[in-house]
NUPAVEX-65512 format. One record per residue (C-alpha): residue in one letter; x, y, z. Coordinates in steps of 0.05 Angstrom, whole numbers, plus 32768, in hexadecimal, padded with zeros to 4 digits. Last residue first. Example, Ala and Ser with C-alpha at 12.3 -4.5 7.8 and 13.67 -1.06 7.14 Angstrom:
residues 2
s81117FEB808Fa80F67FA6809C
This chain:
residues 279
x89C085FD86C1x89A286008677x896185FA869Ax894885B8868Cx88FF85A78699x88E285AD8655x892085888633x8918854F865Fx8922851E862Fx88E585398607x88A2851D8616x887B854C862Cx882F85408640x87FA857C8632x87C685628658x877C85788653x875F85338665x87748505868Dx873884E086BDx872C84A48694x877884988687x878184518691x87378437867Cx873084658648x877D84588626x8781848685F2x87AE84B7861Dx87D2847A8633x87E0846485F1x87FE84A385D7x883184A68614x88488465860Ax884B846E85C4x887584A785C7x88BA847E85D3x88AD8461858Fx88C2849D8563x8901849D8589x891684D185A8x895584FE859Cx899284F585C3x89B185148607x898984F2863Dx89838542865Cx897C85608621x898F85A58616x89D385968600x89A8856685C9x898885A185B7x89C685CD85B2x89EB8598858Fx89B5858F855Cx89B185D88549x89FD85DB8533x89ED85AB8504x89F7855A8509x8A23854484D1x89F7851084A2x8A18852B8460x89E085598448x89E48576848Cx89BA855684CDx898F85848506x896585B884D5x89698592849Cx8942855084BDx890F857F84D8x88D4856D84AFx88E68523849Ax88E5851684DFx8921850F8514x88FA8512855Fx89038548858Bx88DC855A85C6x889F853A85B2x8858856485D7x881C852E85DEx87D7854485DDx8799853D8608x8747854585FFx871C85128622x86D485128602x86A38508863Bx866E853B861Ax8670855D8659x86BC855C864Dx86B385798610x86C785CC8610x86F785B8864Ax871F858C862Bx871585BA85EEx873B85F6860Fx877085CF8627x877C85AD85E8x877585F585CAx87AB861285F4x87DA85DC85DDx87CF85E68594x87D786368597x8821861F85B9x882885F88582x8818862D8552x884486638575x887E86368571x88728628851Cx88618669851Cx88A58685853Bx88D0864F851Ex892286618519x892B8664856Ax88FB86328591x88C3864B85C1x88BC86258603x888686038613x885B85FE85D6x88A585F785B2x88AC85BD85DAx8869859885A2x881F85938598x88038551857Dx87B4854A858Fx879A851585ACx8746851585A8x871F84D685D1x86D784C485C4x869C84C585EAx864F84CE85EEx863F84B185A3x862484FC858Ex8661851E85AAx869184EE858Bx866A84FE8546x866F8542854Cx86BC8534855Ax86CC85218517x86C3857084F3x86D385A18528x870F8577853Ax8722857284FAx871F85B684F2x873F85CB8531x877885A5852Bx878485C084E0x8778860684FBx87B886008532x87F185DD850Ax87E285E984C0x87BB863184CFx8801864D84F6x8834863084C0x8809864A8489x8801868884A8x884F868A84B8x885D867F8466x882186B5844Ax884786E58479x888786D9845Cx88B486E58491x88F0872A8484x88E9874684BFx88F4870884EBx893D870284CAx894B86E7847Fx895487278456x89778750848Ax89A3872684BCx89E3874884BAx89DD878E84C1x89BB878D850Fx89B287478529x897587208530x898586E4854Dx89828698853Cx898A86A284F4x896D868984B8x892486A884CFx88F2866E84C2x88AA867984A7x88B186698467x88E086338471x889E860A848Ex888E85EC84C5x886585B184D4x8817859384DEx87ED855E84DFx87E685388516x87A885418534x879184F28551x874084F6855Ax872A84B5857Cx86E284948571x86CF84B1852Ax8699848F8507x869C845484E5x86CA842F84B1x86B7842D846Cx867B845F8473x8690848F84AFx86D4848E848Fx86B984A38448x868984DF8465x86BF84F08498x86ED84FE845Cx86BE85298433x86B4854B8477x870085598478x870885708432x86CB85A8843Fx86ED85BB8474x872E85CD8450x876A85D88478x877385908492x877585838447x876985318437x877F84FB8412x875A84C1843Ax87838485844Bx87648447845Fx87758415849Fx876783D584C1x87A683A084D4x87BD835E84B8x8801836B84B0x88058384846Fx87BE83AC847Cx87F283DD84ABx882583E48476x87F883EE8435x87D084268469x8819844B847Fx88218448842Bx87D9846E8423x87EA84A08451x882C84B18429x880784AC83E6x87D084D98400x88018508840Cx87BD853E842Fx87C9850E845Bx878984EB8483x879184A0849Fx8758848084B1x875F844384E3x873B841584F8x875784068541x877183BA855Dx87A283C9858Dx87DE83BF8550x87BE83ED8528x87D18420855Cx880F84118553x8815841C8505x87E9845C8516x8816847C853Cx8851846A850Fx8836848B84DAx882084CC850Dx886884CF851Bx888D84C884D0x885B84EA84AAx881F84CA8482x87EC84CF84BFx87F5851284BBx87A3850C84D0x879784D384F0x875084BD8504x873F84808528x870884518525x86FF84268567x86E683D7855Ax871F83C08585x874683FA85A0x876283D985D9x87B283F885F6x87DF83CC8616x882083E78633x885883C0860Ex88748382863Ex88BE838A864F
């Protein structure tokens, strides 16, 4: 089956998380329609391995060490990528993650037998790292590359919410009320620039294996968890995805011609996990 088709010849595209395990393979494909891309990590090593891989085979990209959480980072970045490889033309927000900080150990909080690792007992500097990771490090970079969208008279912004948007998970409170903070503000800035005619979407994984959740659904010894057979009960296909079965989704949303009139989506794509009841 022919792969949907996606031009970005000539169109410099910004990454941030671009060293993870989703937003690397979102840029590998995208390099493959032609894009220059930066890739921001605050692992610069892990950003600037997804680079080695995409100028390998013949593709355009840089890696740029950078802190979502520090403004002053990210304009140092736009500064470089505006120089080596023009101004911003699609914003990609990817950074983010949990963080054990911020996770109760147990799904419930029961009375006697939960104390010292229940909701009560969060670190607070933990959940507002969580919280400022996922929601303030889209809105920085947003704040900082889109100015120059707004000043060329277009441009494109994907950011990467997740289910727990729709539908809060056990364990992760901030991580959940993050992404659910993430999805509001694609909403709100779809609306904030569409005058400026700067779409504004983001995709929402069900559940993908990463590097960040890997413990959560797989023991030391490879045995799914407990956890991983309610998600994959609550699946409708009855698997994980597959870090490729987003790119569809991704390159519609970056596709101008295709999706000229979509902006302010929140698009699942989970297995059905969203629309499943239990029932």
């Amino acid at each position: 089956m022919a792969k949907f088709l996606l031009d970005l010849k000539d169109k410099t595209v910004v990454i941030t998380g671009a060293g993870g395990v989703i937003c690397g393979a979102i840029a590998e494909e995208l390099a493959s329609s032609g894009a220059k891309l930066a890739l921001l990590d605050i692992n610069g090593e892990a950003a600037e391995a997804v680079a080695k891989s995409i100028e390998a085979k013949g593709g355009i990209a840089k890696a740029y060490a950078t802190n979502v959480l520090d403004k002053s980072s990210l304009e140092a970045a736009r500064q470089k990528i505006c120089a080596e490889l023009g101004s911003a033309d699609v914003i990609i927000n990817g950074a983010g993650g949990n963080n054990p900080r911020a996770t109760t150990a147990a799904e419930y909080c029961v009375p006697g037998e939960t104390e010292g690792k229940d909701f009560f007992s969060l670190n607070e500097e933990g959940v507002r790292f969580v919280f400022d990771l996922n929601f303030l490090g889209t809105f920085l970079t947003t704040q900082v590359f889109a100015k120059d969208m707004v000043k060329k008279g277009g441009g494109i912004v994907l950011n990467i919410s997740s289910m727990n948007a729709f539908t809060p998970l056990t364990k992760i409170p901030a991580y959940s009320g993050a992404k659910a903070a993430v999805s509001n503000f694609t909403q709100w800035l779809s609306v904030h620039l569409a005058p400026a005619h700067i779409r504004v979407n983001a995709i929402a994984p069900g559940f993908f294996v990463t590097k960040q959740n890997k413990d959560l659904l797989y023991t030391a010894d490879g045995t799914p968890t407990p956890r991983t057979g309610k998600i994959l009960a609550a699946t409708p296909m009855g698997r994980f995805g597959k870090v490729e079965e987003l790119m569809g989704a991704v390159k519609l949303l970056l596709n101008d011609d295709e999706a000229a009139f979509i902006t302010g989506v929140v698009l699942p794509i989970d297995g059905g996990f969203s629309a499943y009841s239990g029932v």
